[in-house]
DOMI-156746 format. One record per residue: residue number from 0; residue in one letter; x, y, z of N, C-alpha, C in turn. Coordinates in nm, 2 decimals. Last residue first. Layout:
! residues N
> n|res|n_xx|n_yy|n_zz|ca_xx|ca_yy|ca_zz|c_xx|c_yy|c_zz
> NUM|A|X|Y|Z|X|Y|Z|X|Y|Z
...
END
This chain:
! residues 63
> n|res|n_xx|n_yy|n_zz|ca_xx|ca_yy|ca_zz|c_xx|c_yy|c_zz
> 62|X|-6.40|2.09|-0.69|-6.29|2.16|-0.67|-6.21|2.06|-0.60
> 61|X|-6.61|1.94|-0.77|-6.53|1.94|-0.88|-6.40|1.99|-0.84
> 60|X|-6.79|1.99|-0.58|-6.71|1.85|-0.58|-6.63|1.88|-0.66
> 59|X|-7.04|2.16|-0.70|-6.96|2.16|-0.62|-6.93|2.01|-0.60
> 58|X|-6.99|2.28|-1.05|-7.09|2.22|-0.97|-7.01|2.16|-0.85
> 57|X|-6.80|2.57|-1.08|-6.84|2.41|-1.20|-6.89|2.33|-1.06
> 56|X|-6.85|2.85|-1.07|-6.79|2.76|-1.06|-6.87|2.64|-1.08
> 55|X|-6.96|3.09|-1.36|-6.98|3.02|-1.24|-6.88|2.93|-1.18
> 54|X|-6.78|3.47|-1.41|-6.86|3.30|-1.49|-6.86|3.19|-1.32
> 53|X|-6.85|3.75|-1.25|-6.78|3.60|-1.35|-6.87|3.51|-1.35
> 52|X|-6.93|3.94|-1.13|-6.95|3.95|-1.28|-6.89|3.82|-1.36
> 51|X|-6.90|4.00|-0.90|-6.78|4.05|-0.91|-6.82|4.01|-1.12
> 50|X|-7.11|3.85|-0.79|-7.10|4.00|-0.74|-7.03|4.07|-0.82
> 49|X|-7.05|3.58|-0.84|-7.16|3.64|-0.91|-7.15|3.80|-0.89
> 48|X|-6.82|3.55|-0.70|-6.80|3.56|-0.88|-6.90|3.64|-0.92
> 47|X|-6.94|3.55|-0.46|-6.82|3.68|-0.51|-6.79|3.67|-0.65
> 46|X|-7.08|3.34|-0.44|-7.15|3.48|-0.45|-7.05|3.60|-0.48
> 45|X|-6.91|3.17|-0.42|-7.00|3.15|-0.56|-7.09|3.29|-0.56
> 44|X|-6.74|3.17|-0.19|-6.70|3.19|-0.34|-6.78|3.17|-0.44
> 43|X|-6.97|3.14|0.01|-6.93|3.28|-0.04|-6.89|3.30|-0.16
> 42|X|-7.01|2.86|-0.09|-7.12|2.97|-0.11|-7.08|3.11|-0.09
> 41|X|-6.76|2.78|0.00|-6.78|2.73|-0.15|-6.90|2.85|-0.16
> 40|X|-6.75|2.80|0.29|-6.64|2.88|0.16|-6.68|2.87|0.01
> 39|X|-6.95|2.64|0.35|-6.94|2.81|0.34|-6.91|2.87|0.30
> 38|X|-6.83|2.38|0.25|-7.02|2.43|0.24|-7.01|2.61|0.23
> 37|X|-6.51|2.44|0.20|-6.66|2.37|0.32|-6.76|2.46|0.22
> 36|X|-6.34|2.27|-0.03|-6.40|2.38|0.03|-6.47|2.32|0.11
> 35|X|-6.04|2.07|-0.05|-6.13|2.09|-0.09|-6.25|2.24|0.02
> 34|X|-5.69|2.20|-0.07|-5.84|2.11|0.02|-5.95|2.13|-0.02
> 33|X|-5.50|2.35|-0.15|-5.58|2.21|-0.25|-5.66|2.18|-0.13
> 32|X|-5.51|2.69|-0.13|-5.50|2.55|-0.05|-5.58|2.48|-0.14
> 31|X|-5.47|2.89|-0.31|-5.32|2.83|-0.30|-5.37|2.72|-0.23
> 30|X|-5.68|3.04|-0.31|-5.63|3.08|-0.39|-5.51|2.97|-0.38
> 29|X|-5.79|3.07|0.00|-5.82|2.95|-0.12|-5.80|2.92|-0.23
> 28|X|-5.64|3.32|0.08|-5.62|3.19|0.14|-5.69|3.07|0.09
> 27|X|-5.77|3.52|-0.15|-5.62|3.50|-0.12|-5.56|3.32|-0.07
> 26|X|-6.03|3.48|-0.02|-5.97|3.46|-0.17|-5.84|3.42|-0.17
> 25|X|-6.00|3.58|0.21|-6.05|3.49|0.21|-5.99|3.43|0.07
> 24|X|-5.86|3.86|0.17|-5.79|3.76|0.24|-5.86|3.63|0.25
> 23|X|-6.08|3.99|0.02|-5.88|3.94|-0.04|-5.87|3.85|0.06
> 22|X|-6.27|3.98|0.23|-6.29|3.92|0.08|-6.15|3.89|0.03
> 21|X|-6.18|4.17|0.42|-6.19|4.03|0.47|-6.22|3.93|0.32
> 20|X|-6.13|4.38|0.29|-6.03|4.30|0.35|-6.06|4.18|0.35
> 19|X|-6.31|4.43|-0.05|-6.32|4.43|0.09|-6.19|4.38|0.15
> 18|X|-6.24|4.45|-0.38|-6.26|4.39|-0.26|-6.22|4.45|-0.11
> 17|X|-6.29|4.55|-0.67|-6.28|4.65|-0.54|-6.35|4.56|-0.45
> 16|X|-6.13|4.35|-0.91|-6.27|4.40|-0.82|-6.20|4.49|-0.71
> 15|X|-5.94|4.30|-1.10|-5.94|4.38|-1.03|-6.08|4.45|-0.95
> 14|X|-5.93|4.02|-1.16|-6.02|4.11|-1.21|-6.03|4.24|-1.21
> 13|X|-5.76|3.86|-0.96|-5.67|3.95|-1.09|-5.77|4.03|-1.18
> 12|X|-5.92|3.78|-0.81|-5.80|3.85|-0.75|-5.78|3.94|-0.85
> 11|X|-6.09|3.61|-0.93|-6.17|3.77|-0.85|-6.07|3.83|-0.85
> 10|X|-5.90|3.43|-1.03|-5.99|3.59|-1.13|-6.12|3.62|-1.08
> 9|X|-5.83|3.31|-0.81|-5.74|3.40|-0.84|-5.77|3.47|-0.93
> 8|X|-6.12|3.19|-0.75|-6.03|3.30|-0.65|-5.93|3.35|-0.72
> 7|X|-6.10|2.99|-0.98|-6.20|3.11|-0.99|-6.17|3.23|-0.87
> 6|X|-5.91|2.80|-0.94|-5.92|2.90|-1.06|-5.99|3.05|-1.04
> 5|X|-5.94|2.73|-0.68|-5.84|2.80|-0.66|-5.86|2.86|-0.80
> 4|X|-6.24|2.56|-0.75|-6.21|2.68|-0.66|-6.05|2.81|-0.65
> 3|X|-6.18|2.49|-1.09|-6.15|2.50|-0.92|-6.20|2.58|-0.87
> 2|X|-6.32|2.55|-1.34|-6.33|2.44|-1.29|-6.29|2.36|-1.14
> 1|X|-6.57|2.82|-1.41|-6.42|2.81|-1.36|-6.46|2.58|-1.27
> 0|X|-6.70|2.90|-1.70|-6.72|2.83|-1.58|-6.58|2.79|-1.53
END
């Protein structure tokens, strides 16, 4: 279970998935911002771990 958002975007990054454009570049750009996520960002990033075979992110607020 990844405990940030910024953890778990940079092991989609480095898993080497076969991402999409718009998937790197979403990843990419929450890979480095401390803000916390919106609602959206947090539910894509929870379906690209699951797509991509990782472990969950840690219950949302945590990031």
């Amino acid at each position: 279970m990844f405990a940030t958002h910024r953890e778990a975007a940079m092991a989609v990054i480095v898993s080497g998935a076969n991402l999409r454009p718009k998937e790197g570049q979403f990843l990419g750009g929450i890979a480095f911002d401390l803000n916390p996520l919106t609602e959206k960002q947090d539910e894509w990033l929870r379906i690209l771990l699951d797509k991509h075979g990782l472990p969950p992110l840690a219950e949302r607020g945590a990031s």
